[in-house]
C-alpha positions in Angstrom: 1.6 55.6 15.3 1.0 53.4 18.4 2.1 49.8 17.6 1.8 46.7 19.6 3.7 43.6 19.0 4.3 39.9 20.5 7.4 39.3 21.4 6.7 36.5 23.7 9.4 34.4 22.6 12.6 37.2 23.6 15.2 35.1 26.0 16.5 37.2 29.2 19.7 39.2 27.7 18.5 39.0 24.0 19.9 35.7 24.2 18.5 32.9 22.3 18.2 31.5 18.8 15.7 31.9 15.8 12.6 34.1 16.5 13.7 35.0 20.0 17.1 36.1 18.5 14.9 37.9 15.8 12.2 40.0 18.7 15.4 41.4 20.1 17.6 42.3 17.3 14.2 43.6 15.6 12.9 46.0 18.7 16.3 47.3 18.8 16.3 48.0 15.2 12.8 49.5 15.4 13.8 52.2 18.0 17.1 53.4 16.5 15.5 54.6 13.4 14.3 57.6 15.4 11.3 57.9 14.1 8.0 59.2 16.8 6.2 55.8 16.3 5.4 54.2 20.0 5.9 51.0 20.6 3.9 48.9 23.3 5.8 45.1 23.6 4.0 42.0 25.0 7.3 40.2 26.5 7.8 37.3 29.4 7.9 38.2 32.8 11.6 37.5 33.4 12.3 39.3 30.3 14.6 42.8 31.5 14.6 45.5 28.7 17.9 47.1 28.0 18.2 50.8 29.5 19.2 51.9 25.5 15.7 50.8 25.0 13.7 53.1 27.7 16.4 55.8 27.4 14.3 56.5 24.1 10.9 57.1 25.6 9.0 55.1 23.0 9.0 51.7 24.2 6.9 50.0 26.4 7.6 46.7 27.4 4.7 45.1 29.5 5.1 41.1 30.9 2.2 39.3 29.7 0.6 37.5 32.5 -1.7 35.0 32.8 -1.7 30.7 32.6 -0.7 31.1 28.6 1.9 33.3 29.3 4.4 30.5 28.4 2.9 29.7 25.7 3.4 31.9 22.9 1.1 30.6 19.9 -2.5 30.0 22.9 -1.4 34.0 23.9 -1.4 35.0 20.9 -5.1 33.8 19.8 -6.7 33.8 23.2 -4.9 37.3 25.0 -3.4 39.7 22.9 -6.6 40.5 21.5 -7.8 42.0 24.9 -3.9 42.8 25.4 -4.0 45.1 22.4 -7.4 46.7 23.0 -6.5 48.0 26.9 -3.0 49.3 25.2 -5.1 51.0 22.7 -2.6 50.1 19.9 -3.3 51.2 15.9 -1.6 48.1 14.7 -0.7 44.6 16.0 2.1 42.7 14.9 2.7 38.8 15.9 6.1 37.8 15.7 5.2 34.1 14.5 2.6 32.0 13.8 -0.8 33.3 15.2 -2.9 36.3 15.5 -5.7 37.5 18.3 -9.2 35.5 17.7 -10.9 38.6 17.6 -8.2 41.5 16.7 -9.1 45.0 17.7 -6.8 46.4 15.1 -5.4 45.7 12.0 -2.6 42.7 12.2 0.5 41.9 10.8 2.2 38.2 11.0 5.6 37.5 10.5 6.2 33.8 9.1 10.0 32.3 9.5 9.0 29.3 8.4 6.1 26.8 8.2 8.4 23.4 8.9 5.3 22.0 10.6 3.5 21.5 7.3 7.0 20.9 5.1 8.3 18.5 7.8 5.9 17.2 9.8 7.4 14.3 11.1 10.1 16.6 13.0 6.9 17.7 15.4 4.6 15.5 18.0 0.8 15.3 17.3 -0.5 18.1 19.2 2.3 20.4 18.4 1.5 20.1 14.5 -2.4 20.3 15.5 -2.0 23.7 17.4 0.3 25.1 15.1 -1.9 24.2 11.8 -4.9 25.5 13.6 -3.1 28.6 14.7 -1.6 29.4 11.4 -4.7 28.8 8.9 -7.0 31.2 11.9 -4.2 33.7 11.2 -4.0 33.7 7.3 -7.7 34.9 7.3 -7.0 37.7 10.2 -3.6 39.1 8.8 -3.7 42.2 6.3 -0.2 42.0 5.8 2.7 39.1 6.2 6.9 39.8 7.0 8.6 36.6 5.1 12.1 36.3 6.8 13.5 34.9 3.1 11.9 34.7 -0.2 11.8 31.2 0.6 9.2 31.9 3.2 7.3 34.1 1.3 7.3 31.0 -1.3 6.1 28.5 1.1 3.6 30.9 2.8 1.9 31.8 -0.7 2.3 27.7 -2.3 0.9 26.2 1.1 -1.5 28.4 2.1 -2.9 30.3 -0.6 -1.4 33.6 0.5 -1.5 36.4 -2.4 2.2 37.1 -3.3 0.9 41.2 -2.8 0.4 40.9 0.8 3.9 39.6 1.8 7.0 42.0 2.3 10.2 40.1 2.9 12.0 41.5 5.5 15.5 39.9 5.1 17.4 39.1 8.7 20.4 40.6 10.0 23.7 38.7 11.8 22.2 37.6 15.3 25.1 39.7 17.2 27.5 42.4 17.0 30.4 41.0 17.8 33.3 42.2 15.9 35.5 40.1 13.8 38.8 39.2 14.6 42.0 38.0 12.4 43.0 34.2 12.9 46.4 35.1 14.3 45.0 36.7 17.0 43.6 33.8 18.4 45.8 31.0 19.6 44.9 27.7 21.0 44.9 28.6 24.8 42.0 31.1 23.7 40.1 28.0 21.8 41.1 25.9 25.3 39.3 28.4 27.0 36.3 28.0 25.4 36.0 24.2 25.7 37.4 23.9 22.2 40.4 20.8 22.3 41.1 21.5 18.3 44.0 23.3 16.6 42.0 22.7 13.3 38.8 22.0 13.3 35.2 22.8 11.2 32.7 24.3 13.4 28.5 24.5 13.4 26.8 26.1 15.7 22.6 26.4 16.3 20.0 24.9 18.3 20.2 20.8 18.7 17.2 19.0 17.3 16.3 16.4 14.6 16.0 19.6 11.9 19.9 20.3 12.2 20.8 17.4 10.7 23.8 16.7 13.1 23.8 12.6 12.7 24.3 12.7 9.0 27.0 15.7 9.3 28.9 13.6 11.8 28.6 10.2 10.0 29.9 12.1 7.2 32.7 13.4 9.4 33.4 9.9 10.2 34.6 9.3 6.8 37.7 11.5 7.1 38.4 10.7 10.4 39.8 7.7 8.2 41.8 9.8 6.1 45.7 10.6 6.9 44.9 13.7 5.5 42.1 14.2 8.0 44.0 12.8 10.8 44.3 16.5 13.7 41.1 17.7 12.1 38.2 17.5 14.7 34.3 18.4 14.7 32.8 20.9 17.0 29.7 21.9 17.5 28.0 24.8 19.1 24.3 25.0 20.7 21.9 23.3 23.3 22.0 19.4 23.5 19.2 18.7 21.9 17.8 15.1 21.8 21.3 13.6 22.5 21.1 12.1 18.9 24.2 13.6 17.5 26.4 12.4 20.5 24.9 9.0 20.3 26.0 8.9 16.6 29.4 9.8 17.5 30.0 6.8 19.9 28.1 4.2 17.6 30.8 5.8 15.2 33.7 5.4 17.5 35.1 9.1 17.0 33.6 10.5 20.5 37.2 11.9 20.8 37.3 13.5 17.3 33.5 15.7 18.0 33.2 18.2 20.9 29.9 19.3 22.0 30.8 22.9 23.3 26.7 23.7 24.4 25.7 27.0 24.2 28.8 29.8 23.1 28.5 33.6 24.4 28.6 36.4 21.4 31.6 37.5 22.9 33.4 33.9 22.2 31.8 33.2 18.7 34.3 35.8 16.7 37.5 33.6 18.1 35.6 30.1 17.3 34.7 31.7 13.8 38.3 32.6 12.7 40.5 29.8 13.8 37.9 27.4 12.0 38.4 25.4 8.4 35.2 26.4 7.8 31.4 26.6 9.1 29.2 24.1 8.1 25.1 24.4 8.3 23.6 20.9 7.9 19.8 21.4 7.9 17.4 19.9 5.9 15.3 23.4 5.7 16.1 26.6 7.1 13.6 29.3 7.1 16.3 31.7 7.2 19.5 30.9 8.5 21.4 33.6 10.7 24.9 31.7 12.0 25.6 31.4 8.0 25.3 35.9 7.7 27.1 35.7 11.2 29.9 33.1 10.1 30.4 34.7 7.0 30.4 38.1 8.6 33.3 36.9 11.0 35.2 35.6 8.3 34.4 31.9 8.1 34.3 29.8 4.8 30.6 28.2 4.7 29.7 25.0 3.6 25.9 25.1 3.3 22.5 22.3 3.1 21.0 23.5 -0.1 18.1 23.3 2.4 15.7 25.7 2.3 16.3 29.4 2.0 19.9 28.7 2.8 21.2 29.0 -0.9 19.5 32.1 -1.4 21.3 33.6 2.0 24.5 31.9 0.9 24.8 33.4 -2.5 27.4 32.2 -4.5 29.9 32.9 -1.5 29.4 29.5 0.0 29.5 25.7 -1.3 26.6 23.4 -0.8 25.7 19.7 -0.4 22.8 17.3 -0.7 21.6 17.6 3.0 20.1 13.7 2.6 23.4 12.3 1.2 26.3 11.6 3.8 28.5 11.0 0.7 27.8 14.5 -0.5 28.5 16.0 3.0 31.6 14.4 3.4 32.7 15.9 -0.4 31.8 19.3 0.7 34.1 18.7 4.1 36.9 17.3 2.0 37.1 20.5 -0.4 36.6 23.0 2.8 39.5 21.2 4.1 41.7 21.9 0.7 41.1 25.3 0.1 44.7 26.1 1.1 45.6 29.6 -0.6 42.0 30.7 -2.3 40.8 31.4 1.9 41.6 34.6 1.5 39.0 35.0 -1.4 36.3 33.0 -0.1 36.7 35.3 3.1 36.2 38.1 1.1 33.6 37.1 -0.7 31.4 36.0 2.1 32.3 39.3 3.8 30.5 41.2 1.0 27.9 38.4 1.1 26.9 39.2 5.1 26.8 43.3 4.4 23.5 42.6 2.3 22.0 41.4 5.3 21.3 44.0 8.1 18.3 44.8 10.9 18.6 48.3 9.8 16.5 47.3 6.5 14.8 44.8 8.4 13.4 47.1 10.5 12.2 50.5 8.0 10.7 47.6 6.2 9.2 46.2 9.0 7.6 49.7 9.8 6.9 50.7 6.3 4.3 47.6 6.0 3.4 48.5 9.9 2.2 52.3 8.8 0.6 51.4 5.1 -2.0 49.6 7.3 -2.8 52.7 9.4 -2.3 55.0 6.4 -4.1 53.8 3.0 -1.9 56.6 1.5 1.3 53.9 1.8 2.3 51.3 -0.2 
């Protein structure tokens, strides 16, 4: 089967967070399962496919040109229609959020998450206008939907009136494949190295912005800064500035020198950050999906976890969770992550077996099974 997807969004290097992340680690996926489907790839100019990739002889990857090249939702509604047709593609598969206008094949959407509806104060005017318009155009275009969580799938079928029978949810896998490595292998000039001050710290890591809840985490933090207990325990956080809101909270809070603001973290260094912490903490309000929990479990972090979102049904019962709109309730959940003393071991464990459940390998055969049942009526 010939199958074209948008995958606009994929970062030079695979880097990136969220659906770029997802494009890469996805593709990849796609082509080891050996199977003879071909696969022709809408990508950015810049964007450099890995040889692994052509090696197989079933991938195309073609830059998408054009003034909406840069923007991902316009292409997908006003180009890959005509994108698809000239690649003569069987199926068409967007990667978030909007479909062709006029599709000249059956289409498939994924949906990570609709925070534009759920949260629409986190988004300007316009943004919210073109993503509503682009999401209800493709609800009446798709055959099929890919939730990334049942949570998705929830919010996709409540909010828009989706059938519960046309969504498959294609749980994520870890965003890297870094290896994990025992805390006594990592000593503090290796944490020094990667801009990390802290003996003992707790660690988040994700892109910056108003969703990831970093003010609240960090007034929160505050509290035990106050603590004895607390006293050579410090804060650091991983990802892209952001809005500068969470360093701003830290100096109105006086405890600039207890928070380090690493910015963005190669794979390669995440595996030492992971096992020298006290434990990872996700903050969001939502989360559509939430990949650095599967990675920081995988790499043998404890997780404290927002009950935000899908995060609780990602967590399991292998990680502890906190009122995302309640500082006091953050600052619990730090205080008992910070006490766990000998039961580490077991949480570690447990969130081990937590993070095998998650893997692109079943991502991706589900991905294709939903792919070929619309150019075959004979699958389901």
């Amino acid at each position: 089967m010939r199958i074209g997807i948008s995958a606009l969004a994929m970062e030079p290097g695979g880097g990136g967070s969220g659906v770029p992340r997802y494009c890469f680690r996805l593709l990849g996926a796609l082509l080891e399962l050996g199977t003879d489907d071909r696969f022709v790839v809408a990508a950015p100019a810049d964007f450099e496919p890995p040889r692994e990739w052509s090696s197989t002889g079933r991938i195309e990857v073609v830059p998408a040109t054009g003034v909406l090249a840069r923007k991902k939702t316009l292409w997908d509604m006003f180009r890959a229609g005509s994108f698809a047709k000239q690649h003569e593609v069987e199926v068409w598969m967007s990667t978030a959020h909007a479909l062709p206008l006029r599709p000249p094949a059956p289409c498939v959407l994924a949906v990570h998450d609709l925070f534009f509806l759920s949260h629409p104060k986190l988004y300007t005017f316009k943004e919210r206008a073109v993503l509503t318009a682009a999401i209800r155009h493709a609800v009446r275009r798709a055959r099929r939907f890919l939730a990334v969580s049942e949570f998705s799938k929830h919010e996709l079928c409540v909010r828009l009136g989706v059938s519960p029978d046309k969504v498959a949810v294609t749980l994520l896998g870890p965003g890297n494949d870094v290896k994990p490595v025992s805390p006594g292998a990592v000593d503090d000039r290796d944490l020094v190295r990667i801009g990390n001050p802290f003996s003992k710290y707790l660690l988040t890591l994700g892109a910056i912005g108003p969703r990831k809840n970093l003010p609240r985490l960090i007034e929160a933090f505050s509290l035990l800064c106050g603590e004895p207990e607390f006293e050579e325990v410090g804060l650091v956080i991983a990802g892209s500035k952001g809005d500068g809101s969470a360093a701003r909270a830290a100096r109105q809070l006086g405890i600039s020198e207890r928070v380090r603001f690493l910015g963005y973290v190669p794979d390669d260094d995440l595996p030492a950050l992971f096992a020298r912490c006290e434990a990872f903490v996700m903050p969001s309000l939502t989360e559509g999906f939430g990949v650095p929990i599967v990675e920081a479990m995988a790499l043998g972090a404890p997780v404290v976890s927002s009950k935000g979102g899908s995060l609780p049904e990602i967590g399991g019962d292998a990680a502890t969770y906190f009122d995302p709109l309640s500082v006091p309730s953050i600052a619990h959940a730090l205080r008992e992550a910070l006490r766990v003393g000998p039961k580490r071991l077991s949480i570690v464990e447990k969130g081990r077996a937590q993070a095998a459940k998650f893997t692109w390998q079943d991502c991706a055969a589900k991905t294709l099974h939903v792919l070929r049942s619309l150019a075959d009526p004979q699958v389901r």
